[in-house]
Phi, psi and omega in degrees: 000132175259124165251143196235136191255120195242353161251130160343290181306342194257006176260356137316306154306327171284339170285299167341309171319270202320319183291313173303357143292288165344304176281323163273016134104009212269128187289223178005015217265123189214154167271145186227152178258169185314302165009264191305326161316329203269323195302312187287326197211087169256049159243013174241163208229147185173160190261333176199133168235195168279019226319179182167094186264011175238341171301126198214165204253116163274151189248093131005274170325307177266028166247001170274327182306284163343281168296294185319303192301310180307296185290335159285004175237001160285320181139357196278158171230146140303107170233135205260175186020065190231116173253122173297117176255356185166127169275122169216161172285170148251123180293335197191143134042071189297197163278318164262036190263119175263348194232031151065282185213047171311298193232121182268043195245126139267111192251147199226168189209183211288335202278000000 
């Protein structure tokens, strides 16, 4: 998979990528020149990309899907048509929290 910096402003962010590839360990992972983009894909024209020869594209719904099964078989609920107005730590406890400061987020919505 190739990302491609097709503007001068934008191969900054594209170096950014790569060092945040680097630190997580991501393989093959290298920056490439116009050179080399037309040699890997030669209907795309660009000034520098990203090769990344293990990146492969996922369906999203069903990894979201995944986690929400993980988190509910964790004990978590899920809630739909809910708008979120603010995530917080919880200093203590509620009253009614049975499982004491397992898990301390508090999300709060308009209602």
């Amino acid at each position: 998979k190739l990302i491609v910096a097709v503007e001068q402003d934008e191969i900054p962010r594209l170096k950014a990528l790569y060092e945040r590839g680097l630190q997580n360990n991501v393989p093959g992972l290298k920056l490439i020149g116009a050179k080399e983009i037309q040699e890997k894909e030669p209907f795309c024209r660009g000034l520098m990309a990203l090769d990344s020869p293990y990146t492969g594209i996922v369906d999203y719904k069903q990894v979201a899907q995944s986690y929400a099964r993980d988190f509910q078989e964790a004990g978590g609920t899920i809630l739909t048509d809910f708008e979120v107005t603010n995530v917080e730590m919880a200093k203590e406890s509620s009253p009614e929290s049975e499982d004491g400061l397992k898990y301390p987020v508090i999300v709060r919505n308009k209602k």
